[in-house]
Each structure stands twice: as C-alpha cells, then as structure tokens.
C-alpha positions as CSV (number, residue, x, y, z in Angstrom):
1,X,0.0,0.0,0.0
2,X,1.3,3.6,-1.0
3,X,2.4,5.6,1.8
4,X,1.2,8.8,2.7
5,X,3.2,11.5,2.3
6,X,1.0,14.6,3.5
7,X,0.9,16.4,7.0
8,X,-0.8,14.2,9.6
9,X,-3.0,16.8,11.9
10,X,-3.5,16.5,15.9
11,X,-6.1,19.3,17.1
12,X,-6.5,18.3,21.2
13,X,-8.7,20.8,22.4
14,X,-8.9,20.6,26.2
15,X,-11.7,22.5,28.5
16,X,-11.6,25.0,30.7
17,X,-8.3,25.0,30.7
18,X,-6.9,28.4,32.3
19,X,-3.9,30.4,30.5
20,X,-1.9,29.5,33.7
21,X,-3.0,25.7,34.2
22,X,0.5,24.3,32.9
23,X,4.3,24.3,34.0
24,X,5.2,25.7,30.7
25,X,2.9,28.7,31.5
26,X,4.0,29.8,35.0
27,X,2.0,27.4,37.3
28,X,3.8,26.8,40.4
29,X,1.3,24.0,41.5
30,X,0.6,21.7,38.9
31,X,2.4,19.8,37.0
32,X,3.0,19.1,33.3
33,X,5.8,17.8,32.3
34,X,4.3,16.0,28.8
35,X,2.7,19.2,27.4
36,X,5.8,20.9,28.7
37,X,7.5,18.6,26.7
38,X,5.2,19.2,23.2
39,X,6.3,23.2,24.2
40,X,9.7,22.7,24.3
41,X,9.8,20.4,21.4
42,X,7.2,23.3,19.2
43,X,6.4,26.8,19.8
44,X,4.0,28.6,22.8
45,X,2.1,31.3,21.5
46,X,1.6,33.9,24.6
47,X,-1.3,36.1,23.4
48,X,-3.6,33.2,22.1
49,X,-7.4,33.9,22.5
50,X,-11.0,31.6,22.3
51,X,-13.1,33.4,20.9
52,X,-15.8,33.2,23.5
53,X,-15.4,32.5,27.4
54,X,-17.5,29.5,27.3
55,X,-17.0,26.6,25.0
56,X,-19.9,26.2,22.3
57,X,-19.4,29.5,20.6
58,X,-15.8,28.9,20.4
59,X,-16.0,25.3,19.1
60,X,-18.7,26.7,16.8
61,X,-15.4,29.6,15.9
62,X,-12.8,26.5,15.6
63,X,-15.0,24.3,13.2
64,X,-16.2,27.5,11.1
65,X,-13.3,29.5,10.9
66,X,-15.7,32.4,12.2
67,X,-16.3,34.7,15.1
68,X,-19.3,33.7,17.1
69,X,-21.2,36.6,16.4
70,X,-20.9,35.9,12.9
71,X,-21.9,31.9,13.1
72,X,-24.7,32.5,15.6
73,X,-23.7,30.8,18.7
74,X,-22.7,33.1,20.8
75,X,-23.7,30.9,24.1
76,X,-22.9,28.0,25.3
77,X,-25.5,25.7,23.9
78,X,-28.4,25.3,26.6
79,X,-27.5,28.2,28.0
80,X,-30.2,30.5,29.2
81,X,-30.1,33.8,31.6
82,X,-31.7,37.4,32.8
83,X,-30.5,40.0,35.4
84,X,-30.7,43.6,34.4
85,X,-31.0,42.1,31.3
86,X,-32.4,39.0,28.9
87,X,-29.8,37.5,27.1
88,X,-29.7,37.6,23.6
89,X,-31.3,34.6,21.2
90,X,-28.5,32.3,19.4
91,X,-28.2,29.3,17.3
92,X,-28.6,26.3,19.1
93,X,-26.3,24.2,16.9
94,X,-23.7,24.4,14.1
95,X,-25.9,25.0,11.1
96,X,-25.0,22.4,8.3
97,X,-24.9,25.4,5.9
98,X,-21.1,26.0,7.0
99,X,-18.7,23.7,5.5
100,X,-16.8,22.9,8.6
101,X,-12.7,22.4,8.8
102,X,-13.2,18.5,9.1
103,X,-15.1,18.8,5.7
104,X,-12.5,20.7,4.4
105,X,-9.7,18.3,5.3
106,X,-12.0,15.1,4.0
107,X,-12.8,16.9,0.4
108,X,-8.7,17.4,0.1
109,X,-8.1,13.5,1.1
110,X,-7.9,13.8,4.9
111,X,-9.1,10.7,7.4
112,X,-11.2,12.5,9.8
113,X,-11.8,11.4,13.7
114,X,-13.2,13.0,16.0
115,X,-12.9,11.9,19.6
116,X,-14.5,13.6,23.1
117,X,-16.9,16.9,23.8
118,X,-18.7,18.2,20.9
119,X,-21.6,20.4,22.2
120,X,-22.7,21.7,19.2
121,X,-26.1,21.2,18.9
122,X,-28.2,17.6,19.8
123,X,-28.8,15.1,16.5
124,X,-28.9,15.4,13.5
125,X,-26.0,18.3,14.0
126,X,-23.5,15.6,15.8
127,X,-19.5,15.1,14.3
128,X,-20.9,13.3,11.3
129,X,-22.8,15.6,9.9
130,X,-20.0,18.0,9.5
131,X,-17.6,16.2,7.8
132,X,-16.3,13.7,10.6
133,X,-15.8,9.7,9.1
134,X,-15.6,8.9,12.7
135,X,-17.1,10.1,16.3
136,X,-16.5,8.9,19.2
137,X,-17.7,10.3,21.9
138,X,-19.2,13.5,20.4
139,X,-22.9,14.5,21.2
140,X,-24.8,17.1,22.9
141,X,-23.5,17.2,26.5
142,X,-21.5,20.1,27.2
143,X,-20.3,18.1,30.6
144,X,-19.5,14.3,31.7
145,X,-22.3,13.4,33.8
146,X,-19.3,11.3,35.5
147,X,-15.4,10.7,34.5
148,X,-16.0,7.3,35.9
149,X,-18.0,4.5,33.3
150,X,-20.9,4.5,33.0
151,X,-20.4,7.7,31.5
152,X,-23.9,8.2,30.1
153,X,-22.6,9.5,26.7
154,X,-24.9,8.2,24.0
155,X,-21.8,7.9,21.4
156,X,-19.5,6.1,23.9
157,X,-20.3,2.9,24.7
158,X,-19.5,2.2,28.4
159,X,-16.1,0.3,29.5
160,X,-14.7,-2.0,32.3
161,X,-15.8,-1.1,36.5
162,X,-13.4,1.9,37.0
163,X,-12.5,3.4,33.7
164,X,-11.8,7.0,33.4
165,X,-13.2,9.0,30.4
166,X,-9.9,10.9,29.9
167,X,-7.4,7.5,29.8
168,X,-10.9,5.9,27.9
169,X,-10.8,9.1,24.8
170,X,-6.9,8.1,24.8
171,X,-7.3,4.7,24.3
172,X,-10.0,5.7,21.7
173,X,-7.6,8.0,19.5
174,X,-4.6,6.1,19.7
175,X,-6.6,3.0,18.3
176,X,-7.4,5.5,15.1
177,X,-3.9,6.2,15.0
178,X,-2.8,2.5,15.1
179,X,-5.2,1.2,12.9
180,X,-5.0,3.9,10.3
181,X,-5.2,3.4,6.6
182,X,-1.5,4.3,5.7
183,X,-2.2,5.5,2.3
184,X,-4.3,8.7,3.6
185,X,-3.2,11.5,5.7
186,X,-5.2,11.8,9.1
187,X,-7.2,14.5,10.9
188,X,-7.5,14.0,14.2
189,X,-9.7,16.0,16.6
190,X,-9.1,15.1,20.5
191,X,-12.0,17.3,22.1
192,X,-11.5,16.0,25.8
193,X,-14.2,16.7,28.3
194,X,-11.3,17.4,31.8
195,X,-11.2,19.4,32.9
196,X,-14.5,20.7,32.9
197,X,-16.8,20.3,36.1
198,X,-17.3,17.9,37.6
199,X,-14.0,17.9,39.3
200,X,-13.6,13.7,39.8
201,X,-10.4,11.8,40.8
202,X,-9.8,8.8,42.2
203,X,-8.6,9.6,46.0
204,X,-5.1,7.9,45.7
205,X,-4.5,10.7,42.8
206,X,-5.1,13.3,44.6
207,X,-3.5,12.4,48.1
208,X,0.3,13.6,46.8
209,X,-1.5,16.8,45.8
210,X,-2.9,17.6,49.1
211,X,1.0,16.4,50.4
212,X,2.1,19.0,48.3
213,X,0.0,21.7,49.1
214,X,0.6,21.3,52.8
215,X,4.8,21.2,52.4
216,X,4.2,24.7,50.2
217,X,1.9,25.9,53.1
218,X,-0.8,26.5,50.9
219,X,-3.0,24.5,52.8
220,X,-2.7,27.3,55.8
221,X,-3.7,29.8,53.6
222,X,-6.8,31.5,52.7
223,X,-7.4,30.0,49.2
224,X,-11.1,32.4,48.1
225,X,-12.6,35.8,48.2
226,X,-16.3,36.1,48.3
227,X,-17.7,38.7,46.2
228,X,-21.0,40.4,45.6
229,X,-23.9,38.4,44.0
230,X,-24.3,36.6,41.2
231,X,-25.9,39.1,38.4
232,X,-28.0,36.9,36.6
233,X,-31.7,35.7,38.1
234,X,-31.1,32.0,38.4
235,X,-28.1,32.5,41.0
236,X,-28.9,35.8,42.8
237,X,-29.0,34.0,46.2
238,X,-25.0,33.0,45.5
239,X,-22.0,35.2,45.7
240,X,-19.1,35.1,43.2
241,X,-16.4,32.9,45.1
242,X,-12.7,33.9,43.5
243,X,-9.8,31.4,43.9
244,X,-6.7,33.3,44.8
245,X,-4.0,30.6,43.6
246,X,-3.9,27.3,42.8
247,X,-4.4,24.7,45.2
248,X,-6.9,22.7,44.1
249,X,-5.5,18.9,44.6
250,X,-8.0,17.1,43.0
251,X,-8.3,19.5,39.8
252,X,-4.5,19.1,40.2
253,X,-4.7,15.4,40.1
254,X,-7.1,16.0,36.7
255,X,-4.6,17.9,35.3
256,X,-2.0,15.4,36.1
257,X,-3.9,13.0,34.5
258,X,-4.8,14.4,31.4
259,X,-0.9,15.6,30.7
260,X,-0.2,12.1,31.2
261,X,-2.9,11.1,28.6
262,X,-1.3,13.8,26.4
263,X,2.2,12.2,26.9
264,X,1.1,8.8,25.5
265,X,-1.2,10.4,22.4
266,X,2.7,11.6,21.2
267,X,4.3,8.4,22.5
268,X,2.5,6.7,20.1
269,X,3.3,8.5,17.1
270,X,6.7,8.2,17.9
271,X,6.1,4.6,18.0
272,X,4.4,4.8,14.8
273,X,6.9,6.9,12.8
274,X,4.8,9.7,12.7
275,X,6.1,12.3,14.7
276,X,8.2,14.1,12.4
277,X,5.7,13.7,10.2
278,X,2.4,14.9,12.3
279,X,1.6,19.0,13.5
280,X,0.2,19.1,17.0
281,X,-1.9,22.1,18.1
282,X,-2.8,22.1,21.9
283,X,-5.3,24.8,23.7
284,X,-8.4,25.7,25.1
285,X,-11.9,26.9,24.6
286,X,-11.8,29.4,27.5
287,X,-10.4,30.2,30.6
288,X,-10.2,28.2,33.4
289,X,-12.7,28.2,36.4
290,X,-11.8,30.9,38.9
291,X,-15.1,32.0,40.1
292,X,-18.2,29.9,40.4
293,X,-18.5,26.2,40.8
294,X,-15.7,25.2,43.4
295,X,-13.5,28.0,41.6
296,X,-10.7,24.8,40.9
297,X,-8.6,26.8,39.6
298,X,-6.8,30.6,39.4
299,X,-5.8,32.5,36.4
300,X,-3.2,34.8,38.4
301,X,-1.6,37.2,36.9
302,X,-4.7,37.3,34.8
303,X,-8.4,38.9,35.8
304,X,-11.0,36.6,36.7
305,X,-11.8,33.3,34.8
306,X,-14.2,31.4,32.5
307,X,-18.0,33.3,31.4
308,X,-15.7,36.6,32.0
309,X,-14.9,39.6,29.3
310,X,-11.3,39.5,30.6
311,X,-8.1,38.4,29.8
312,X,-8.7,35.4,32.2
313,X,-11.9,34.3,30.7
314,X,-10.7,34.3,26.8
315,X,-6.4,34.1,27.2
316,X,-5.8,30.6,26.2
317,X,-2.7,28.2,26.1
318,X,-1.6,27.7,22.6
319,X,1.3,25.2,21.6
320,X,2.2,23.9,18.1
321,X,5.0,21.4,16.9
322,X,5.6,21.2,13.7
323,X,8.4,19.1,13.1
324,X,11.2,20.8,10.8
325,X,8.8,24.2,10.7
326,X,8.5,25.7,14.0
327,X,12.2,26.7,16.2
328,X,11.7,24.2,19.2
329,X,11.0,26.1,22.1
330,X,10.5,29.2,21.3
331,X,7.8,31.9,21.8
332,X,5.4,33.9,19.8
333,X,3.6,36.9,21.0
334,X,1.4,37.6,18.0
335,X,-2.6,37.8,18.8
336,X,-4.5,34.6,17.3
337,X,-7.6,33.5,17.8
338,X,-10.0,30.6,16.8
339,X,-11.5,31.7,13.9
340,X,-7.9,31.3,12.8
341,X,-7.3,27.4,13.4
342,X,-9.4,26.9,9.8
343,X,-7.4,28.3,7.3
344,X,-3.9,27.6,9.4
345,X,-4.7,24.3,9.5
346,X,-5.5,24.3,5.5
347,X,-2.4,26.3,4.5
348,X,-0.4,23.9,6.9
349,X,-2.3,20.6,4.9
350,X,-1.8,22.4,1.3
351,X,-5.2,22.7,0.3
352,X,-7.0,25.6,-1.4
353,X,-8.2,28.0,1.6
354,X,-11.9,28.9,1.8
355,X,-11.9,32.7,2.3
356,X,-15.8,32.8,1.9
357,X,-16.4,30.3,4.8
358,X,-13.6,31.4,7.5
359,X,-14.3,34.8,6.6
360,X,-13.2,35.7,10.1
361,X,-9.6,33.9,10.8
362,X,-5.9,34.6,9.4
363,X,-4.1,32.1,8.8
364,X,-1.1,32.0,11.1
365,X,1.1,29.3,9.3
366,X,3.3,32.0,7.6
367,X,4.1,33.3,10.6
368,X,5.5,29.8,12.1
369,X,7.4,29.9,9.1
370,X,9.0,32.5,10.3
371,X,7.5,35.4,7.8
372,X,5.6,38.5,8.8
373,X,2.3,38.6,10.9
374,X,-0.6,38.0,9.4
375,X,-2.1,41.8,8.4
376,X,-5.0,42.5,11.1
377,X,-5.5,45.8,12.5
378,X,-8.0,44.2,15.5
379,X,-9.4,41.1,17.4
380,X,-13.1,40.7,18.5
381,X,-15.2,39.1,21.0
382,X,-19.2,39.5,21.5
383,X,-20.8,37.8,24.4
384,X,-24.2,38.9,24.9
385,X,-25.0,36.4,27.6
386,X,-25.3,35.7,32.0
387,X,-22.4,33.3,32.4
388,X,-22.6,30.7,35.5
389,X,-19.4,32.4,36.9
390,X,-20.7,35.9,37.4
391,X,-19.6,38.3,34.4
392,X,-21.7,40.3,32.6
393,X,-22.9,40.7,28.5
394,X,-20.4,42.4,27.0
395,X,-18.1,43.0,24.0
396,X,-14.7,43.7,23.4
397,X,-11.7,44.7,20.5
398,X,-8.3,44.6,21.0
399,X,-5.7,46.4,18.7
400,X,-2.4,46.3,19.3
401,X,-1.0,46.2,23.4
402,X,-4.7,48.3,23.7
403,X,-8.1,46.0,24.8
404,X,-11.1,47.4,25.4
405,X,-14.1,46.1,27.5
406,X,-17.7,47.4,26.5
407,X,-20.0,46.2,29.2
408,X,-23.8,46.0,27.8
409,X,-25.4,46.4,30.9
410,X,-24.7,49.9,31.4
411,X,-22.2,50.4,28.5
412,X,-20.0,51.9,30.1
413,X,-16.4,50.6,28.5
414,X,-13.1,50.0,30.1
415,X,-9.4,50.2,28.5
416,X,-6.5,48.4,29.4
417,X,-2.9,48.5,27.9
418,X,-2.1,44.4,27.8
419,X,1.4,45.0,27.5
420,X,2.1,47.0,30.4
421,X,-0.7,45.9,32.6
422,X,-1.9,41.7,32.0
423,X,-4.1,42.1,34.8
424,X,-6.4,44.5,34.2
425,X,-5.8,46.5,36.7
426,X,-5.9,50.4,35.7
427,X,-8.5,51.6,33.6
428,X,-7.6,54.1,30.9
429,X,-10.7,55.0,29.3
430,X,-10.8,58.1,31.4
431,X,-7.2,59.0,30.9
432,X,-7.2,58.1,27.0
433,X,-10.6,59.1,25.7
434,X,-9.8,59.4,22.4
435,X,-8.4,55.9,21.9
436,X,-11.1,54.8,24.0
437,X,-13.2,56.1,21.6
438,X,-11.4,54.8,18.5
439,X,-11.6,51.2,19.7
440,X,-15.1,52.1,21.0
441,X,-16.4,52.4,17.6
442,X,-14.1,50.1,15.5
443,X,-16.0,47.6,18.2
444,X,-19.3,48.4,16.9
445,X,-18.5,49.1,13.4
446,X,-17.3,45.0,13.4
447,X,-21.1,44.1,15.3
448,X,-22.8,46.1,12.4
449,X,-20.8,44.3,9.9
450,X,-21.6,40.8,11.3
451,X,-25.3,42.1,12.5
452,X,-24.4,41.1,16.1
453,X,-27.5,40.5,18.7
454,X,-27.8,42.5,21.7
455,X,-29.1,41.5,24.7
456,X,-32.7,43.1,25.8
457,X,-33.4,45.4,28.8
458,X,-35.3,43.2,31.6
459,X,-38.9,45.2,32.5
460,X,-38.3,42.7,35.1
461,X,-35.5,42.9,37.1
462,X,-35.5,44.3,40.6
463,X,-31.8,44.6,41.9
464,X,-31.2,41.9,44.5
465,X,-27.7,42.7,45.9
C-alpha cells in the first residue's frame, strides 16, 4: 500500500483549561511535564485567544473558521439567563450550511476522527454531519455526567468497572492512530471533556497533591474571596467565590492525568513513525474556572476566569509542533484566535483555503514559518449572555498592546494596555478618551458588519444585591 506522504494533523482541544493551568505557562502548582514537553519540542504562543469565554461558541469559531457573532452561537449551547438584562437569542447548533474544517480536510483527502466533547447542537448536528468519518464520543453534552463509566454518553459505549473518560478518549484516538489506513493522511480532533466540572479523581490521585500543598503551606492559607452576587436571576441568592491561587488537589490530580494522557497520544506517534511527520496544536476553549463552581482553579496574573470579558476568561494556552517548521521552544507573542485554526490548519495541509467560509480567521502558518504577521488591525469578542461564573454581557476589540471592554449592561467601557498591565488593573478609558473612543467604535463598526445580537433590557428585574 502507498504511503502517505502529506501532513498528519492533531487538534486536542482541552476544556476549561486556564492560560496558567501548565508548567510551561508559570504554574507553580501543577504539574505538566508531557505538554511541557510538546512546548519545548514546538512553539508557545503567549497572546492566544477563544473566541468566547465558554466553550460552544468557540467550538462553533474553531470548526467555522468564524467569530461567534458571525456563526450565531454566541452561548454556550443550553444556556439561558436574565438580570438587568435578557440574554440575547443564538443558534442552538452548528448549522450544516457551514462547511466545517473537518469537511474541508476530507474533500482534500484527509481521514477524519473525531474523539471527546462536541456540544454543538443535539442530533442530527452531531460530528458526522460535519464532515467527521468517525465520532467517538461526540454529542450534545457540554459536561460528563461522570469521568467514571458509566459515562452516560450516548456515542460512547460504556467500558470496564473503573474506567476514566480521559485515559478511555486516549485509548479511543490512539486505536485510530494504530489502525489507520497508511495511504491517507489523518485528521484527528481530540476534544476531551477534563477538565471541565465535575472535578472527579480517584482519591489515591489526589492524596500527593494535598501532600504537596501542605509542604508549600498553601493548605494554611486562605485560598477564596467572596464577592458580591451573582448578576444573573437564576443564582442571585449565591455570591461570586474567587480562587486566589492554585491549590486545588484534585483539579491538580485532573490535570496530572490528562498531561499524562497527552504524553502517551505523542508516545505513540513516535512509536508509529509519525512524529516528524504529524503538527500538533494544543489549547483551550476558555479560561479556566476561577469563580463559580468550586473555583478549581486561578488565572493569576490574569483577571478573573471562565464566562468573563477579561483576559482570564478568553487568554488561552496555545502550543504547536511542527516538526522541521517551528524553532523548538521558542515563543510567539502575535494575537490569534479561533477563527484562525481553519485556514492555518489548510495552508499547513496544502489545500486551497476557503476565504468565503472562514471569513473571520488569518491564517497563522506563515508566521511559524518564520515570515511576517498575518495583516490585522484588531481582534473581537461579543458575548451577549449571563455566564454561571458571574460576568456580565459584554463585548470587546483589541488592537495592538490596547483591549477594550464594552460592558452592555450599562455600557459603560473600560481600557486596558495588555502590555504593560496583563491584569487589568488600571483603567484608561478616562485618561485616553480618544483611543477609547477609537476602539469604541471600530467595536461596533465590526457588530454592524456581522449584524451582532444585543441583549434586551429586563422590564423585570429588581436589583437583589
């Protein structure tokens, strides 16, 4: 049989992981020494973005190559809120009218698997339907109702008395990967559902995390901050509860386990004689849970977390190796975001890019080749939505070091230079009118363009807090 001689393609897409959830990234806590590994071995983009901070609309962004105000789902799929105000409507799934990136790949000779969360809409809008030859795993839960079988997950049949769903989607893709046909390149799309809620570990893996939190003291400390209430209706009698660092040892113990999971997906294609022959992309589809929930986890230096308009809600880990493209190790500080996996991911295969379907992403492939950045002037998010974790609807643009917040609620907007403040800390918009007011209407110039919803005033609401 003829060997293949195109790029193989590993997209792992990991959720709710936070910007500072690995060693490679600054934690101090948890360790990762396998995606530490895929980092050192590719390159670690610093200013990668989801496009949303919640998951659906930035799957929806990844498979499209568009922002979510421009696809439709701009929630997370089941997701339904008021406070001061009603959240906007969205679509409730990825509408079969958009030729998705795994269709793309398949019509240019690509084996396509997908394996783990999908969340894009019940049946008939599963994997398959958008250009997937395989799913495993993929249907309309947007959280394991257990990490322990029987998982409940309609395309994943149950396995043995004590199987874990992250070691089980492993086993799954590394079969794929093994059993292959050799004579066609492979896509494969490793959505894993850790390290989303609910936080679950078998007690022996978390025991050496709570050893370790007690030698750094940690354990002594006063790990959360409560906040005011919860903005949205269907939480006002809870308070925002903020995790000051990580500490966490059973979401450490998830983490663990999933970087060990990582570590044997890219044992095995060294042990198929594919590595040097396969890209790997690793990140996130928004930031990690700082708030609400159990707060697991703690975005420090960044500002809050997950369902949030800043940096700590939407800054995501980014890593690529591409064997014999991409200086090992080294760093990138260019802005990308999802809409711009799609036509990286097709320059990086050589196949014709689709400008008319991921209208909204730039490819970034040049620019591991070591050419220019790509030529963008600004970067957009619109979430018109209540969260769980306690932010508000709101939009924001950045441009350059410069991000600016637009908060719906009361529109007031906020402005924050990235470069010389990653926390969010000191508000320009007062100081720097005129640039607020620049990015201020470059935001809503881009909404008009993509005919953004807004979120409706609630005749309603009655402040509760």
């Amino acid at each position: 049989m003829a060997q293949n001689s195109k790029l193989n393609l590993v997209f792992i897409l990991i959720d709710d992981m936070g910007w500072r959830d690995l060693g490679c990234c600054g934690s101090s806590f948890y360790s990762t020494p396998n995606i530490d590994r895929l980092a050192a071995e590719g390159v670690r983009f610093t200013d990668a973005y989801a496009a949303c901070p919640v998951c659906s609309p930035t799957r929806a962004s990844i498979m499209s190559g568009k922002y979510p105000a421009t696809v439709g789902v701009t929630n997370f799929i089941g997701g339904k809120a008021r406070g001061k105000l009603i959240d906007a409507t969205y679509i409730d799934h990825l509408p079969e009218s958009e030729t998705s990136l795994a269709a793309a790949l398949r019509d240019g000779g690509y084996a396509t698997w997908h394996v783990g969360k999908w969340h894009l809409g019940q049946e008939p809008y599963y994997p398959d339907r958008h250009g997937f030859e395989v799913n495993v795993g993929g249907g309309r839960w947007g959280a394991p109702r257990t990490y322990f079988t029987p998982y409940q997950i309609d395309t994943l049949p149950d396995g043995p008395a004590g199987e874990y769903l992250t070691d089980r989607l492993t086993d799954e893709a590394i079969a794929l990967i093994r059993g292959r046909d050799r004579s066609r390149p492979f896509f494969l799309n490793l959505w894993h559902y850790a390290v989303h809620t609910p936080i679950q570990v078998r007690k022996e893996w978390a025991d050496r995390w709570r050893e370790k939190a007690a030698a750094m003291g940690l354990d002594r400390q006063t790990a959360f901050a409560e906040g005011k209430s919860f903005p949205c209706e269907h939480k006002k009698d809870k308070r925002i509860v903020r995790r000051l660092f990580q500490s966490d040892p059973d979401y450490a113990a998830m983490v663990e386990n999933l970087d060990w999971n990582v570590g044997r997906l890219l044992d095995t294609l060294a042990d198929e004689g594919l590595a040097d022959t396969t890209a790997v992309f690793f990140t996130s589809d928004n930031g990690g849970l700082a708030t609400a929930e159990g707060s697991p986890t703690c975005n420090s230096p960044l500002a809050e977390g997950k369902g949030w308009m800043y940096e700590g809600g939407t800054r995501e880990p980014l890593i690529v190796r591409w064997p014999g493209v991409v200086a090992a190790g080294s760093t990138c500080s260019t802005p990308v975001t999802s809409p711009d996996f799609y036509p990286t991911l097709l320059e990086m295969a050589a196949l014709p890019l689709r400008p008319a379907q991921h209208r909204d992403g730039v490819s970034f492939a040049g620019l591991m080749r070591g050419q220019p950045a790509p030529d963008r002037d600004a970067i957009f998010w619109h979430y018109p939505h209540y969260g769980n974790q306690g932010g508000t609807p709101g939009a924001s643009v950045r441009m350059g070091d410069f991000k600016l917040i637009e908060f719906f609620e009361d529109m007031h907007v906020e402005l924050y230079n990235l470069r010389e403040d990653i926390g969010e800390k000191n508000d320009l918009a007062a100081a720097d009118p005129r640039r607020a007011r620049r990015m201020r209407d470059r935001l809503h110039a881009w909404q008009r363009s993509v005919e953004a919803v807004m979120p409706e005033p609630n005749p309603d609401y009655v402040p509760w807090d």
